[in-house]
N, C-alpha and C positions, 0 to 999 in steps of 0.2 A: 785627759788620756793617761799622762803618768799617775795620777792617785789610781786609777782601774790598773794599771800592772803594778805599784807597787801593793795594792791589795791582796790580790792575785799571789802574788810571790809569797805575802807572808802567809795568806790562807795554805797554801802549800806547805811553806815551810814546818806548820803550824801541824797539817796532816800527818806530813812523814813523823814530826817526833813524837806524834801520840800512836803512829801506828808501831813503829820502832821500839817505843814502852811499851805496848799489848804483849807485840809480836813477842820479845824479852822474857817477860812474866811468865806468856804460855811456852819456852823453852827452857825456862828456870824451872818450874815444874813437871814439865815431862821429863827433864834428866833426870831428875830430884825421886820421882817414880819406879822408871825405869834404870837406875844405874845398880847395879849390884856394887854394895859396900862391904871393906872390910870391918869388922870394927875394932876400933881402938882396941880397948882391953885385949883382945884375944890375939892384936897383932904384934904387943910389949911382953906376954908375958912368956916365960920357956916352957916347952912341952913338957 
């Protein structure tokens, strides 16, 4: 009975931090998308 929940636990475990890395990736990229940048050069140099 303890090998089935400590299985259990780590299958778990095991889910959340592969879902946690997706989920990550696919919010790294949608910023990365969607964020309006300034960019460097134009923001160093005087008018």
């Amino acid at each position: 009975m303890y090998d089935v929940r400590q299985w259990a636990t780590a299958m778990l475990a095991i889910f959340f931090t592969v879902t946690l890395l997706i989920e990550g990736r696919w919010f790294i990229a949608y910023r990365l998308q969607h964020e309006i940048r300034t960019p460097i050069a134009a923001a160093t140099l005087p008018p």
